[in-house]
Backbone bond lengths (Angstrom), bond angles and torsions (degrees), N, CA, C in turn:
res aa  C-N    CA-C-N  psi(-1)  N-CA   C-N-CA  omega(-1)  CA-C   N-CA-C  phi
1 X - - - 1.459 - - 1.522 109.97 -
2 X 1.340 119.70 -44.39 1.494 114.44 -167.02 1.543 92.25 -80.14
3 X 1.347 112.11 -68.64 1.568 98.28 179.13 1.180 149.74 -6.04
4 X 1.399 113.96 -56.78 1.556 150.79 176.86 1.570 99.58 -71.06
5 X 1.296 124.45 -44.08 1.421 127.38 -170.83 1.942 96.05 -98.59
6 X 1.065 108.84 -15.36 1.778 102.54 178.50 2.112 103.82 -42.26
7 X 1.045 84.05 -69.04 1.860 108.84 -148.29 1.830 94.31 -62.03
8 X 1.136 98.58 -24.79 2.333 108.11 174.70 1.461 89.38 -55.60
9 X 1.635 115.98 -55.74 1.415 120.35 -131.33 1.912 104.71 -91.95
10 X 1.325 106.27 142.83 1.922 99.88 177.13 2.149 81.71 -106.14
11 X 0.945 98.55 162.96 1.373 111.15 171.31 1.798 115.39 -60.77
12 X 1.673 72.19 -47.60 1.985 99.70 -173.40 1.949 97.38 -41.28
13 X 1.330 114.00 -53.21 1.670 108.71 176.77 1.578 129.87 -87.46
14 X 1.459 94.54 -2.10 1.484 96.72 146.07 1.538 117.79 -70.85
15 X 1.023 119.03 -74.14 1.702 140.75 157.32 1.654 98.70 0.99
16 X 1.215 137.04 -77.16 1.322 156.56 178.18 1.432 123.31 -52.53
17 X 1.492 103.93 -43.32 1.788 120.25 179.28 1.573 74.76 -56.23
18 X 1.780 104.52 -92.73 1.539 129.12 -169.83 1.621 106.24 1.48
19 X 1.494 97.64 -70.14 1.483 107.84 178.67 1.841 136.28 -53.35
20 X 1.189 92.39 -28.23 1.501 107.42 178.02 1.450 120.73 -80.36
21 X 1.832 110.37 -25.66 1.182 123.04 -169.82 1.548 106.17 -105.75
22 X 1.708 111.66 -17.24 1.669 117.77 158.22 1.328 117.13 -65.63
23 X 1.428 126.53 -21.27 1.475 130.57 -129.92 1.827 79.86 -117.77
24 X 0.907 119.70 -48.16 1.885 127.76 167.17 1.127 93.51 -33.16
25 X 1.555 82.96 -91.05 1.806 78.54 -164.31 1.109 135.89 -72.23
26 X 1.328 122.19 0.70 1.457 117.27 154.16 1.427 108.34 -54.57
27 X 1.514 131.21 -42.98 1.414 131.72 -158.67 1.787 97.43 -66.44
28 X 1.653 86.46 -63.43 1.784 88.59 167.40 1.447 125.06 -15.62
29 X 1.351 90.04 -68.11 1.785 92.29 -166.04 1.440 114.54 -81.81
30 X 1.440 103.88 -10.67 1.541 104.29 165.66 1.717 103.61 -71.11
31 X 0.995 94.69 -71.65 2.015 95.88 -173.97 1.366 116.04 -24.78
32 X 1.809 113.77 -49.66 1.307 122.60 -173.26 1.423 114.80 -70.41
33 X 1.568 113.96 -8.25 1.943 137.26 -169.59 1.194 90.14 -75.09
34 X 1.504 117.70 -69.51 1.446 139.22 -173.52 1.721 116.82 -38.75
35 X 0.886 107.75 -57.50 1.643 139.36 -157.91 1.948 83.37 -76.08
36 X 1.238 105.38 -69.81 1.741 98.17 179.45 1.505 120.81 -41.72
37 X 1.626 106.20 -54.03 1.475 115.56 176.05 1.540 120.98 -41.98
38 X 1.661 84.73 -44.83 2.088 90.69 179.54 1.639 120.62 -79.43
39 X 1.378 101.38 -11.03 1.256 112.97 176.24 1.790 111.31 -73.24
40 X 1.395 101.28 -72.70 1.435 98.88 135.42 1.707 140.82 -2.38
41 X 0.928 105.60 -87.80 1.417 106.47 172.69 1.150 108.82 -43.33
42 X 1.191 106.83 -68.26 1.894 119.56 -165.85 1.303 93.57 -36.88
43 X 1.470 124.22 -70.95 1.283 122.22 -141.13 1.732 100.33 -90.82
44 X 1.183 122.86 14.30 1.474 132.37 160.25 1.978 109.32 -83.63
45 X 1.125 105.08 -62.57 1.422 109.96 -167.04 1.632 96.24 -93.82
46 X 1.280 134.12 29.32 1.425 133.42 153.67 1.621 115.28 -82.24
């Protein structure tokens, strides 16, 4: 399997996929960071 798919592939668009699909979910788990914190708060100073 990798073989056959080696010689298709440049690194350079591995590099980029990798990055695009780190860069999500970093946002993801940032948004969901946020959203807890305020949840948090709220229900601290209520």
């Amino acid at each position: 399997m990798y073989k056959s798919v080696k010689g298709t592939f440049r690194w350079n668009d591995i590099d980029t996929s990798i990055n695009e699909i780190w860069r999500a979910f970093f946002q993801q788990y940032i948004r969901l960071f946020r959203q807890y914190n305020l949840h948090k708060l709220k229900t601290r100073y209520s």
